[in-house]
Every structure is written in C-alpha cells, then in structure tokens.
C-alpha positions as CSV (number, residue, x, y, z in Angstrom):
1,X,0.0,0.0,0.0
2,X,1.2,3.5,-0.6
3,X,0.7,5.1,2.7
4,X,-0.1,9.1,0.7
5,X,-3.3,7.8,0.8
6,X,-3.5,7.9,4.8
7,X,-4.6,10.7,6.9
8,X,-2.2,11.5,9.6
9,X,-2.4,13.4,12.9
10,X,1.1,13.5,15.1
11,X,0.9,13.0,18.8
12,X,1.5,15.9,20.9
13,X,3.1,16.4,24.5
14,X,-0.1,15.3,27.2
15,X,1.5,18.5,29.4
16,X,1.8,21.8,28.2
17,X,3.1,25.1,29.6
18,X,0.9,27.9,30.6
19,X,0.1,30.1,27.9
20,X,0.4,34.1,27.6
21,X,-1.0,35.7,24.9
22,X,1.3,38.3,22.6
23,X,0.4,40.8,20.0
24,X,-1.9,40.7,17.4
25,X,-0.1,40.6,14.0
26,X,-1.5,41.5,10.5
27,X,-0.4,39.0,8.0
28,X,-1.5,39.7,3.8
29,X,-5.1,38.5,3.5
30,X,-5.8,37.1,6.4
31,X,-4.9,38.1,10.2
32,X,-3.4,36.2,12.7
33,X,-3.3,35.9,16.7
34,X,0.1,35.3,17.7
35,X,0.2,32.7,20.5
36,X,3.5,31.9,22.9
37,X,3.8,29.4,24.6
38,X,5.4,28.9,27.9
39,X,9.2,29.1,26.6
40,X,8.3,31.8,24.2
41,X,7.8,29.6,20.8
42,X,5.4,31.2,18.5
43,X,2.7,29.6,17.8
44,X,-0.2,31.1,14.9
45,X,-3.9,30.0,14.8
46,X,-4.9,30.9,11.4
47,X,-8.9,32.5,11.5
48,X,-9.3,31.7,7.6
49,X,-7.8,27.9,7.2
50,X,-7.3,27.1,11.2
51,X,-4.1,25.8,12.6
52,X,-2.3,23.1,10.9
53,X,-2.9,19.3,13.1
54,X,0.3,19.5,15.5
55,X,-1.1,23.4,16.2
56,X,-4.9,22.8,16.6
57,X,-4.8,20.6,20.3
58,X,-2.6,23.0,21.4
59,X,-4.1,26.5,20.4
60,X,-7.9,24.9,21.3
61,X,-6.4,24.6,24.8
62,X,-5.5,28.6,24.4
63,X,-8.7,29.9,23.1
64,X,-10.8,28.2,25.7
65,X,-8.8,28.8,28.6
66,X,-8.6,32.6,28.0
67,X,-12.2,32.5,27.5
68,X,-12.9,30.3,30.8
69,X,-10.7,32.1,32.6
70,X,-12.0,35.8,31.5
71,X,-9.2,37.2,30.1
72,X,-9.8,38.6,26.8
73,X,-11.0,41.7,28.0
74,X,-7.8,42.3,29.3
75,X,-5.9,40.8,26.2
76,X,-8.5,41.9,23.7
77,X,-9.0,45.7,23.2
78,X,-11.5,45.6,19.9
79,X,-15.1,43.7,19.1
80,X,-12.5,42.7,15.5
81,X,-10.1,40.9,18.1
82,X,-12.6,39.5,19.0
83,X,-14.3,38.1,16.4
84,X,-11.0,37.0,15.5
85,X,-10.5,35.0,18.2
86,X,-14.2,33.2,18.0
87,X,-13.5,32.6,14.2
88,X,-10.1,30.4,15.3
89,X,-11.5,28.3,17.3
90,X,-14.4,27.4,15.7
91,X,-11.8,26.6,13.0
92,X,-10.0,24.1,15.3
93,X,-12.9,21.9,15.3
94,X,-11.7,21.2,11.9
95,X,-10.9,17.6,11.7
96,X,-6.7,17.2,12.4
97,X,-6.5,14.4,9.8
98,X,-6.6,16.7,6.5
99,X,-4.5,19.4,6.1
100,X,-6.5,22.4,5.0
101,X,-5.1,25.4,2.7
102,X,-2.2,27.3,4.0
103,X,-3.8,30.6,5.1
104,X,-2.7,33.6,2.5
105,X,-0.1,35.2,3.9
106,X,1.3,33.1,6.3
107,X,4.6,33.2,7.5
108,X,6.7,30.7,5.3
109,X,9.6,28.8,6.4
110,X,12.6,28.0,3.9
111,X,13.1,24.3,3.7
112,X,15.8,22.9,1.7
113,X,16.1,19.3,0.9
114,X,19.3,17.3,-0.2
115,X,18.9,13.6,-1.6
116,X,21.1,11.1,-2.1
117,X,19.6,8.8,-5.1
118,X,20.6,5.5,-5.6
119,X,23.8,4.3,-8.2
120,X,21.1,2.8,-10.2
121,X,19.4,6.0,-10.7
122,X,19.5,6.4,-14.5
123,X,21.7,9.4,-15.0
124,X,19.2,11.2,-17.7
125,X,16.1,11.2,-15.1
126,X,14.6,14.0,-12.9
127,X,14.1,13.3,-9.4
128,X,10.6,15.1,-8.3
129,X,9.0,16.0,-5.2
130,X,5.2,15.1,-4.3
131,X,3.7,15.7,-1.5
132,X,0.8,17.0,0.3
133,X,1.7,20.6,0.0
134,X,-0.5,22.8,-2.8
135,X,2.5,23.6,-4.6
136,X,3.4,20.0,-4.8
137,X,0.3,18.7,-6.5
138,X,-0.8,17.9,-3.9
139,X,0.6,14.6,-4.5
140,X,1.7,15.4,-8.2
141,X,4.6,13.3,-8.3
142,X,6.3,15.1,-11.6
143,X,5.6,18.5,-10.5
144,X,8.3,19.6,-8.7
145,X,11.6,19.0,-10.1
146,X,15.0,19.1,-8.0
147,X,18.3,20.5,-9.4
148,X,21.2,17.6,-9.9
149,X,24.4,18.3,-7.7
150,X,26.5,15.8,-9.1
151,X,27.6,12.3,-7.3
152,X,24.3,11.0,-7.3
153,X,22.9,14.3,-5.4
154,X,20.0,16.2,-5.9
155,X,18.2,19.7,-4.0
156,X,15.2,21.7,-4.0
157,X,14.2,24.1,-1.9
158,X,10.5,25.0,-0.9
159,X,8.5,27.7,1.4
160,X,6.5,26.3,3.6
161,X,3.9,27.4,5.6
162,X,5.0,27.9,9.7
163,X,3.5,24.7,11.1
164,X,2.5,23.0,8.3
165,X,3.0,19.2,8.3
166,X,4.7,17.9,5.1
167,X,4.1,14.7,4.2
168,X,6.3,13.8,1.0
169,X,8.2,11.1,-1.0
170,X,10.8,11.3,-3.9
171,X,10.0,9.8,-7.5
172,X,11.8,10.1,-10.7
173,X,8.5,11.9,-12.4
174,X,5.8,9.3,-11.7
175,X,3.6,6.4,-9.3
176,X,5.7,4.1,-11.1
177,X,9.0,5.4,-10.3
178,X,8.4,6.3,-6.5
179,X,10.9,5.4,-3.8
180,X,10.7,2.0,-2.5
181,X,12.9,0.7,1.0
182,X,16.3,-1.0,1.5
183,X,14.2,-4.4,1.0
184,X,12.1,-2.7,-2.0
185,X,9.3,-2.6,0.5
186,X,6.7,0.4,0.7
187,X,7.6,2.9,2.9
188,X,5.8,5.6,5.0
189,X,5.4,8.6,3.8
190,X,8.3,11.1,5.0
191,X,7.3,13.7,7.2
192,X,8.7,17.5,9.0
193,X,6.9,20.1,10.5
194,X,8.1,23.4,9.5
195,X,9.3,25.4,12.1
196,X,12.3,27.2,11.3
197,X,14.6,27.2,8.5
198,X,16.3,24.0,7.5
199,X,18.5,21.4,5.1
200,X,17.0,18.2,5.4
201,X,19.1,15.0,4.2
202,X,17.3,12.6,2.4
203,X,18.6,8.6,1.3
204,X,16.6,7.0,-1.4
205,X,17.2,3.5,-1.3
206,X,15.6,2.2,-4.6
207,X,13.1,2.6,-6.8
208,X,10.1,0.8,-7.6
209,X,10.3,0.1,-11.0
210,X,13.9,-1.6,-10.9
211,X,12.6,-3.6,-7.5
212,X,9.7,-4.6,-9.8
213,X,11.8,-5.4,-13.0
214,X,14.2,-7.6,-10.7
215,X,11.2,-9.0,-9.4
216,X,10.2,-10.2,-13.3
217,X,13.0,-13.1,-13.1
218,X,11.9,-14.3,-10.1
219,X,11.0,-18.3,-10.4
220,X,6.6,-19.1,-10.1
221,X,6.2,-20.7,-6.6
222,X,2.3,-22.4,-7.1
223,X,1.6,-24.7,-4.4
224,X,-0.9,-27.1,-5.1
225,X,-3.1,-26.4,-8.1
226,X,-3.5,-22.9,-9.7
227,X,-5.5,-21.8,-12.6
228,X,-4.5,-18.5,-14.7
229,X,-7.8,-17.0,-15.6
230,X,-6.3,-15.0,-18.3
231,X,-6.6,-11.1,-18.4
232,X,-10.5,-10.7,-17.5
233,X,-12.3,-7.6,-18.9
234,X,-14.7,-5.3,-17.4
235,X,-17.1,-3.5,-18.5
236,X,-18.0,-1.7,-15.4
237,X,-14.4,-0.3,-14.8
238,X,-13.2,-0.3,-18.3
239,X,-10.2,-2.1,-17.7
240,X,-8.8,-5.7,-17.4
241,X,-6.6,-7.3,-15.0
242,X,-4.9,-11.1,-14.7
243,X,-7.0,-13.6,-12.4
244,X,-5.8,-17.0,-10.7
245,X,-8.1,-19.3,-9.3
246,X,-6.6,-22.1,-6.2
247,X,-8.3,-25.7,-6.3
248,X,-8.6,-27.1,-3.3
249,X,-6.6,-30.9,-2.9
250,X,-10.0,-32.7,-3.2
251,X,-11.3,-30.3,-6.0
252,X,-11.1,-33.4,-9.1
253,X,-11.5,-36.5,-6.6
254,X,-14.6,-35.0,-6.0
255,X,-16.8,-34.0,-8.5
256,X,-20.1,-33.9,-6.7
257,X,-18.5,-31.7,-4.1
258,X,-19.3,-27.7,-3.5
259,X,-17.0,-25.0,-2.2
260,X,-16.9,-21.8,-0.5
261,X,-14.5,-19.3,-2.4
262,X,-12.8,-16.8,-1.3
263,X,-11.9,-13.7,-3.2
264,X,-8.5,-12.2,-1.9
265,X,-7.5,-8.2,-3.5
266,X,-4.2,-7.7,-4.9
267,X,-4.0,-11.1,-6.0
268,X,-0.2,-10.6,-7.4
269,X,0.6,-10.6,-4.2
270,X,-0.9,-13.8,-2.8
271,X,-0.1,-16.6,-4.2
272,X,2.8,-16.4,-6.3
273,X,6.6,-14.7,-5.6
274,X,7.0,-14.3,-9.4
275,X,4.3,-11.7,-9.5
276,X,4.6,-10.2,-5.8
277,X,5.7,-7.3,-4.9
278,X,9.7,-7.4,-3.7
279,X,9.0,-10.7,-3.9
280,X,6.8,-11.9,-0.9
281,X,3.7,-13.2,-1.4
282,X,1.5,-14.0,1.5
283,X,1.3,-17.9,0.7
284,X,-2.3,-18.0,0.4
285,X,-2.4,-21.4,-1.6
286,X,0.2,-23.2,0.7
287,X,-2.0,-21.8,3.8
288,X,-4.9,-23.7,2.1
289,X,-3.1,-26.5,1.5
290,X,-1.5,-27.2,5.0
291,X,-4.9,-25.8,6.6
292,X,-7.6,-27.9,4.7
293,X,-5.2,-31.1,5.1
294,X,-5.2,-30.3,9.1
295,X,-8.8,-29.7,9.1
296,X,-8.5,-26.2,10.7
297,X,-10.7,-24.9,7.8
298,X,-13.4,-25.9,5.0
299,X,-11.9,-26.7,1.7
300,X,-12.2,-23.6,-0.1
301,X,-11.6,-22.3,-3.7
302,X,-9.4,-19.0,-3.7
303,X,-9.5,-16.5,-6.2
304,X,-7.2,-13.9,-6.1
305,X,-7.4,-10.8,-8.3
306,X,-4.6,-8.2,-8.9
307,X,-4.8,-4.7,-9.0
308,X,-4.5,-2.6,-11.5
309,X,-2.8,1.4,-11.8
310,X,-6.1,2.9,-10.5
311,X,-6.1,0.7,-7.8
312,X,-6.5,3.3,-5.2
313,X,-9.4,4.7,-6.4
314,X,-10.8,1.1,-7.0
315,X,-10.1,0.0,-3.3
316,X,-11.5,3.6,-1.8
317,X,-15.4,4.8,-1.8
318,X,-15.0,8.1,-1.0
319,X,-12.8,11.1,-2.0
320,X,-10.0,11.8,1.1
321,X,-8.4,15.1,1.6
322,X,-5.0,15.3,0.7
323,X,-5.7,12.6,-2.2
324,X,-6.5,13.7,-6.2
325,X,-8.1,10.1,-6.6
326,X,-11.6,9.9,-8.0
327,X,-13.5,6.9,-6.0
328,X,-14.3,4.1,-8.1
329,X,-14.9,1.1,-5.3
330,X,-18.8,0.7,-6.3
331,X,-17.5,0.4,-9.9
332,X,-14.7,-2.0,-8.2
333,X,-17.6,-4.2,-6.5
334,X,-20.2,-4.1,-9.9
335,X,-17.4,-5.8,-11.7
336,X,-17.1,-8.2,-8.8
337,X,-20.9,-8.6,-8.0
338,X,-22.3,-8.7,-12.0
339,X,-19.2,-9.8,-13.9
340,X,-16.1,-12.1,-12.1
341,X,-18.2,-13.7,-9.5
342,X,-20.7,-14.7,-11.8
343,X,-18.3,-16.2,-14.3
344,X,-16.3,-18.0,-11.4
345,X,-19.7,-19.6,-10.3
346,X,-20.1,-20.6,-13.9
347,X,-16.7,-22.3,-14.6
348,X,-16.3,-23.9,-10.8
349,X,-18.6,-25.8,-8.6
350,X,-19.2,-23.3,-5.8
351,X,-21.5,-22.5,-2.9
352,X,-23.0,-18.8,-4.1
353,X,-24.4,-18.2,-0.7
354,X,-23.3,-15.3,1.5
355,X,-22.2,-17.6,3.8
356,X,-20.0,-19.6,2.2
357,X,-18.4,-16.1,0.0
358,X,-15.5,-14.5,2.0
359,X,-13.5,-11.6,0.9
360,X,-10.0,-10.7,1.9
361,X,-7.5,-7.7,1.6
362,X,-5.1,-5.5,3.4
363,X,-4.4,-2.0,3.6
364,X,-6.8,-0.6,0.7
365,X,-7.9,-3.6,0.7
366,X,-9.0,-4.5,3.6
367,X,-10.8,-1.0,3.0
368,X,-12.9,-2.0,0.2
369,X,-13.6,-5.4,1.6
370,X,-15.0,-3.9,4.9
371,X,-16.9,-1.5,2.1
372,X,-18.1,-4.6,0.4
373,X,-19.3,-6.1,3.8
374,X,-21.7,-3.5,4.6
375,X,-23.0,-2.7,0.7
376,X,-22.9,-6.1,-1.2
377,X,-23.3,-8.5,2.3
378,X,-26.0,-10.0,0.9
379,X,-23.4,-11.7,-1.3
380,X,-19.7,-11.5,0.7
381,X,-21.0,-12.2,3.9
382,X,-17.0,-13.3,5.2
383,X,-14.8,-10.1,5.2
384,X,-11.8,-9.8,6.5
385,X,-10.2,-6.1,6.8
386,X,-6.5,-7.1,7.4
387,X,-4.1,-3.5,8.2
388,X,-7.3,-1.7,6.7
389,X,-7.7,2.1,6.0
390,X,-10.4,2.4,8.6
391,X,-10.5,6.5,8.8
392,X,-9.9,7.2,5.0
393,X,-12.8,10.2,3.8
394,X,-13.0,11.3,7.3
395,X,-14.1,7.6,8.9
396,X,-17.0,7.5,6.1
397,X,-16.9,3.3,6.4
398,X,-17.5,4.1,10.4
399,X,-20.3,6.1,9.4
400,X,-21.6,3.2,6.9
401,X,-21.4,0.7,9.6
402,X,-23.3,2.6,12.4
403,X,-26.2,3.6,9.8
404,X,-27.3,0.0,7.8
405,X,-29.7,-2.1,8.7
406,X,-28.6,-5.3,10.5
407,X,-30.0,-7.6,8.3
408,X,-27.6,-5.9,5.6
409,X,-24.3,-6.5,7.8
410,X,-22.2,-9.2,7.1
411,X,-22.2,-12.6,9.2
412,X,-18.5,-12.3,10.2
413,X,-15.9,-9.8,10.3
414,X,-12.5,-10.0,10.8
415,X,-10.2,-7.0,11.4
416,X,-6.5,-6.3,12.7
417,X,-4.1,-4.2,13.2
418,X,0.2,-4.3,13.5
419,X,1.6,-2.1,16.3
420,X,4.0,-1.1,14.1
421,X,2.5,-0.6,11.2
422,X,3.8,3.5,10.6
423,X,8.1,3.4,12.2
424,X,7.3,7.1,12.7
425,X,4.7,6.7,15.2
426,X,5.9,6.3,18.7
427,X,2.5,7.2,19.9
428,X,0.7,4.1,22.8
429,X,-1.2,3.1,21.3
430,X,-0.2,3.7,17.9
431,X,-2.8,5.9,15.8
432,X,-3.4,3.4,13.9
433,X,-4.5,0.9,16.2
434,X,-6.3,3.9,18.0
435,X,-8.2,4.1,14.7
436,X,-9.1,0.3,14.7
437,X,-10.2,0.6,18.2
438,X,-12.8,3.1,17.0
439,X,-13.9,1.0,14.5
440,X,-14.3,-2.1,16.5
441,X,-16.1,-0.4,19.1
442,X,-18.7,0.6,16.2
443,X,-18.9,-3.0,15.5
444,X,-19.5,-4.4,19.2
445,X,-22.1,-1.3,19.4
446,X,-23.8,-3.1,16.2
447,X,-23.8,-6.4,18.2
448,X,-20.9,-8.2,17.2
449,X,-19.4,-10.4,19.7
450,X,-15.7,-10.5,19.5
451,X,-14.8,-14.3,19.4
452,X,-17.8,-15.1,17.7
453,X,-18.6,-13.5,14.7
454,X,-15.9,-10.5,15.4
455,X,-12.1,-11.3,14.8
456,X,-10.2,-8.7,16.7
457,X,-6.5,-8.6,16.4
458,X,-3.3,-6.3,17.4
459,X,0.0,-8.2,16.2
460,X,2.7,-7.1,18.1
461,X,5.4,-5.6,16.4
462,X,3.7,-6.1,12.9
463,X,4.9,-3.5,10.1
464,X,2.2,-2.8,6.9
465,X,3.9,-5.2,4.6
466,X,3.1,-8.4,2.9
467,X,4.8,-10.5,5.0
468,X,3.0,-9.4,8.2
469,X,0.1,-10.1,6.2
470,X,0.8,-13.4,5.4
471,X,1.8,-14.4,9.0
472,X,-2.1,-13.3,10.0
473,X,-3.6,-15.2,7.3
474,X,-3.9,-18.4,8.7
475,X,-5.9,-17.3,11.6
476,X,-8.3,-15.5,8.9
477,X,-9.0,-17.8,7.3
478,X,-9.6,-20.2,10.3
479,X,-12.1,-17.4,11.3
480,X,-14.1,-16.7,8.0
481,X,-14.1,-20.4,7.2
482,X,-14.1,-22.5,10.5
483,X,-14.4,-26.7,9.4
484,X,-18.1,-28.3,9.3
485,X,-19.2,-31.9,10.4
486,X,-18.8,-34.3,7.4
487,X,-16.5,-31.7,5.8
488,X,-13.2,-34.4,6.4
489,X,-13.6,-36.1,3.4
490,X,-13.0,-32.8,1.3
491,X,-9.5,-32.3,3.0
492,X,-8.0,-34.4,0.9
C-alpha cells in the first residue's frame, strides 16, 4: 500500500506550559493571533484555514482557557479581536486528519532538501517531489523538479507554511517510479513540521520500477493447483486485470463436491513470488493446503485478483483530503458482484451463498472489503479487513457501519491491526491501532461479539507489509471459514 493515501495526525506532548497571549499581527489576507507558549515559541492560529494538526490541540487549549478564565477583555482591546479569536476556534474543530489550505499570507519557512539517489538511478532522469503541499500537487509526483548536484545528489528548496506538516516522497517523475525501501518494501510517507529554516538530508534506497523489473526473473512458486484465468475484462471499470483461481486438494477426486470461495484483492501478491511485490507473497495457496489437510478450515476455492494502476481509487469509496483520486470502489464491486463472481460460479462448482463467499484484503484492501461487507453483504457475507484504511474520507466506512440495517451486515468480520504498522509513530497506542479501536467499538455497538462472529487482532510488532500479512492469514481464514461436520472427506 502507498501510505499518501492515509490521513495522519502526530501525537502531541499530554503536558503543556501555561500560555500568555502576545500581540496581534496583521499578515497579507488574512490576520493572525500570535500565540506563545510557555518558553516563548510562536505559535499562529490561522482564522481563515485554522491551525495546521500538531497546532490545533494545542491553540484549542489557548482559546478556551482565556475564555474560561476571563481574560480577553484584558488581552483583547476591539469587538474585530474578538471576532478574530471566535473565528479560530471554531476553525480548530476542523478535523486534524486533512491538512487544509495554507492561510494567504502566512509566515513561510525556507526548507531545503538534499537527496542522495541510488547508483542505479538512471543518469538522464529528474528526481521530483510530491507531497501534500499545494505547490506540490498535492501529490503530483512530476511537478516539482529538484536540481542535480553531481555524485548522485539532488536539491530543491520550498517555502512552507509555519507549522505545516509535510508529508512527501521522492520519485523520478511518476507512481511508477516512487521510492521504495532497503528491502524494495513500501515505505511511510516522510514527514517535518516546519518550524524554522532547515536542510534536510534525504537517502533513497531504490526505486520501484527496478525492484519490480528484478522481481520479473523471479522463479513461479504455485503450491498445489492454480488456474490462470487470463486477463479478465470489465465493463464496469473499463479495464482488465490477470486472475488465478486455487483448487482445493480434493477439487477433481470429488466432483459432486461444492466449495466456499474466497476472493483475496491484490492477488499478485498472494499466491505467487513471481508476480509479488519485492518478492513476498502472503502464501495464500500453501495456507490452504497445510490448513484444509489439518482440518482447521473448509476446503475452499481461492481467487485472487490483482490490482490494476487505478487501484487506489478502485479500493477507496469516498474522496479523502490530501488525495486527487476519483472513488471508483462501487464500480470496483459491480465488476465483482455482475461480472467475475458470476463467471467464477459458472466455470467452478461453488456455494454462491453469503455464507459460504468470503473476501480478503489489506491496507486498501482490507478497506474495500469492509466497504463490500456493509454494501454487497447480501453476497460477501466473510470479510476480512487485514491492516485496513479504517478512517480514510474522514471515517465515512465508520459512518456506513453505524447507519445500515442489521440484516444488511455481514455474518463475520474480521479486522486487525500491526503495532507497528507506521516506524514514525511512537504514539501508545499507535494511531493506527487507535483508529481500529474506534472502529471495533462501532462493531461491538452493532452487536458483534468479539470471538464469535468478530475477529479482533493487534499483532505485536507487525509492520504494513506483505509478509506481516501473510503471517495473519492463517488465523483468517480459520475465522471466515471454520471446518463443518462431514467436511473431512473434502480435506483431501
């Protein structure tokens, strides 16, 4: 997953100093009360935009205190002041997670970056900067070109905003050509806050289309037997993608016998190394294998479908700030719902019923599964949310969840989480477990029973990568698709 998509809001300190308030100062368009803190740092609520998210707990604090505590007649001389200070803080209540607009005249903060590209970079390339900054896109990653230094060394240097959070990664002019980790792993978006004038050193440690050109030598590694579907067309989406289908051991001994299927998102990624990114798949088929054998789950068919370039706006159902990405998930389930589904019923001897149709994926993913769950659970009653975007558009699937009618929920849910999903956030619990939490709490408040028909976990120590994934997957699928009596004579 390419974390850009994710909203973000950085912890803050629990204690703060006590605040004084300073000055008013008049900045071009837009006017600003200066706030200092305890030790003097300047802090600005902006009325028009409000505070960027590290600012916003902090100046909330402020506004309300001097108000509880009757000071702003004595801070305050004019009814404008005042109206000033009203209009921030109704603009904190802005939620932290998208950055707004810089406010027009804000004081800007000279930020120079300095990267160190890989020896593979290819010498006639640009490196670019995207990020979530207007003048970046936001998240236009050929915009913003940087000036070669020679030895593999590039710069660019950019005003930003005081306080704004940057979030921002390095291509070489495109999705395609975005930085990648030591392992050729995603990585986190990088972040600074701006707050005074800087050179910030940057190490890019490869690239994603070498990783993935590498990764085209790379030996098949099917377990058991695997069907290539071809490239399947849709009409809904416009677009095609490749399909494999897993058989479970028993599939020709039996030929009376029906199976549960489950469909599993970014099906490169599942069952075969060749096609994976970096290389790991999450061994979906020698799961099934080893599991069905042990009895620990039905036999099941698997069907996993890759992803295609627009697969962020295939996996998301609503617009999110920060993001350019049209939503195209209910075009993403029609093609499931009226065109692949259908045509995997036709060709394989399934069971079509809600009960016996799971869906699995992570990250975006595990987003549009939950999506699925709660719009098409009628038909994918099973969904498993594994890493899942849970607050993308402002928590819009929470929102889903809390408003359907229970007869339109799905039977059984599974959702989890890595602690350390995001290396940057230090925060206990992590934000991203926090944001899980939430969720789960919407689904125990619908009546799920966790144990039951709710799969709650928090892996310890879990990063957001396919091989955490894959170490999870097992107790999925032990969860969506627990064995039956009379279902040992499919196992083998």
């Amino acid at each position: 997953m390419d974390l850009k998509d994710e909203q973000w809001a950085p912890s803050l300190p629990r204690h703060l100093p006590s605040p004084s308030v300073g000055p008013t100062k008049r900045g071009k368009g837009s006017e600003l009360m200066a706030v200092a803190d305890g030790h003097g740092l300047p802090l600005a609520i902006g009325v028009a935009t409000a505070a960027p998210a590290e600012v916003k707990p902090i100046c909330s604090t402020l506004v309300w205190g001097m108000w509880n505590a009757r000071t702003i007649s004595r801070r305050i001389s004019s009814r404008r002041q005042v109206a000033i200070l009203l209009a921030a803080s109704l603009a904190l209540v802005r939620p932290a997670a998208g950055a707004a607009p810089p406010a027009p005249g804000a004081t800007r903060i000279t930020i120079t970056f300095v990267v160190q590209a890989p020896a593979s970079t290819p010498p006639a390339d640009t490196l670019r900067i995207s990020g979530n900054l207007p003048e970046l896109g936001p998240w236009d990653p050929g915009k913003v070109a940087l000036q070669p230094l020679g030895a593999h060394t590039h710069s660019v240097t950019l005003e930003l905003p005081a306080g704004w959070a940057l979030e921002y990664k390095l291509t070489r002019g495109s999705w395609e050509t975005v930085e990648k980790g030591s392992a050729g792993e995603e990585i986190a978006n990088r972040r600074l806050v701006a707050v005074h004038a800087d050179t910030v050193h940057v190490q890019v440690a490869q690239w994603r289309d070498q990783v993935e050109r590498r990764a085209a030598t790379r030996p098949a590694t099917f377990t058991g037997e695997v069907r290539y579907l071809g490239r399947i067309r849709s009409a809904a989406l416009g677009n095609e993608r490749d399909v494999w289908v897993y058989l479970p051991p028993s599939y020709q001994r039996l030929p009376q016998h029906r199976y549960p299927v489950v469909y599993l998102h970014d099906g490169q990624n599942v069952l075969n190394a060749a096609s994976a990114f970096i290389g790991v798949e999450w061994g979906a088929d020698e799961t099934l294998e080893r599991l069905i054998a042990a009895g620990e789950m039905r036999a099941a068919i698997a069907v996993a479908i890759a992803n295609t370039p627009q697969r962020v706006g295939e996996y998301t159902q609503v617009a999110d700030a920060g993001s350019a990405t049209a939503p195209r998930a209910d075009l993403y389930l029609k093609f499931l719902l009226e065109e692949l589904k259908p045509h995997i019923d036709s060709l394989f001897r399934t069971l079509p019923g809600r009960d016996q149709t799971a869906m699995v994926g992570s990250s975006l993913g595990g987003l549009v599964s939950l999506y699925a769950g709660v719009v098409a659970g009628e038909t994918f009653g099973l969904v498993a949310g594994v890493s899942p975007v849970v607050q993308w558009g402002d928590h819009d699937l929470q929102r889903q969840y809390e408003a359907a009618a229970t007869q339109h929920l799905p039977l059984r849910i599974w959702i989890d989480m890595g602690t350390a999903e995001d290396p940057a956030d230090t925060g206990s619990p992590p934000r991203l477990v926090g944001e899980l939490r939430r969720f789960r709490d919407v689904l125990l408040a619908r009546g799920y029973i966790a144990g039951q028909n709710l799969g709650y976990l928090e892996a310890p120590g879990a990063a957001h990568n396919e091989h955490a994934w894959a170490a999870r997957l097992p107790d999925i699928l032990r969860f969506l698709l627990p064995p039956e009596p009379g279902d040992a004579g499919s196992r083998r």
